[in-house]
N, C-alpha and C positions, 0 to 999 in steps of 0.2 A: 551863268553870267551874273554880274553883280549888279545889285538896284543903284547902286548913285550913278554920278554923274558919268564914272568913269567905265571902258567897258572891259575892264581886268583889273581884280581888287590885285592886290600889292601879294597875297599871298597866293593869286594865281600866275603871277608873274615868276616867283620865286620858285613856286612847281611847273614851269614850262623848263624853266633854265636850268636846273637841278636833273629835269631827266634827260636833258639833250646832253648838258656839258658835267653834270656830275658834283658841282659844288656851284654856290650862289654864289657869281661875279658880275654885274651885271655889263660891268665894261669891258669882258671878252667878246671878240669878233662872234665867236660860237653864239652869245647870249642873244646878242645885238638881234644875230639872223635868225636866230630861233624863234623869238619875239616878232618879230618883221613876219617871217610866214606863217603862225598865227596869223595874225591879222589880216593878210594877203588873204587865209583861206574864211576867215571872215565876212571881207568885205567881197568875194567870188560869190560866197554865198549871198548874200544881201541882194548881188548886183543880177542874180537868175530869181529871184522874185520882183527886181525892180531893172529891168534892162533899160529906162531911160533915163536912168540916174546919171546925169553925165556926169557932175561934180566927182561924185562917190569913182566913177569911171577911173577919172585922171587924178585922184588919189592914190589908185591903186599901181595904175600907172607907173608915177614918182616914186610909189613904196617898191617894185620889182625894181626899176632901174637903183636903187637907194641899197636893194640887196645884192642885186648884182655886181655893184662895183664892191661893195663889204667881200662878196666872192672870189672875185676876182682880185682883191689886196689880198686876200688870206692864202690866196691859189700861189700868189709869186711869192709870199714872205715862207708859209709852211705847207707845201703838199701833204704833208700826212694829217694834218690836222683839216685841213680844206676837203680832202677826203672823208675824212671819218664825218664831219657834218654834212655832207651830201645824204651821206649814206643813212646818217639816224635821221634825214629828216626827209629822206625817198625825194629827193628834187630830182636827179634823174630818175630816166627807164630802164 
């Protein structure tokens, strides 16, 4: 993790979305979700050392539902592509 303020320097940003979608865009659907679960697995974590974090809670919240619909436009616009990101990022079982 990085020391300032932010909690992913710009060049760990670029090697999340590099290994999921294969070149640095950050405006692809792929990126977006890639980055987003991150974070999701983040703030899970945080949230079973601090279970009465309610704020951090309904963050987390807004961020599933936020990737959720990013899923489901990618699922109606390109299945194969909606696929392959499930798949590199284990969201199903």
């Amino acid at each position: 993790m990085s020391v300032s303020g932010s909690y992913l320097t710009k060049e760990e940003k670029e090697k999340i979305i590099k290994d999921v979608v294969g070149e640095y865009n950050p405006g692809m659907p792929e990126a977006q979700i890639a980055l987003w679960t991150y974070r999701i697995r983040h703030l899970t974590q945080h949230l079973r050392q601090h279970p009465k974090d309610y704020r951090t809670l309904r963050a987390l919240k807004m961020l599933v539902g936020k990737r959720r619909r990013m899923l489901n436009y990618l699922k109606k616009k390109d299945f194969n592509r909606y696929r392959n990101i499930v798949h590199k990022l284990g969201l199903r079982g």
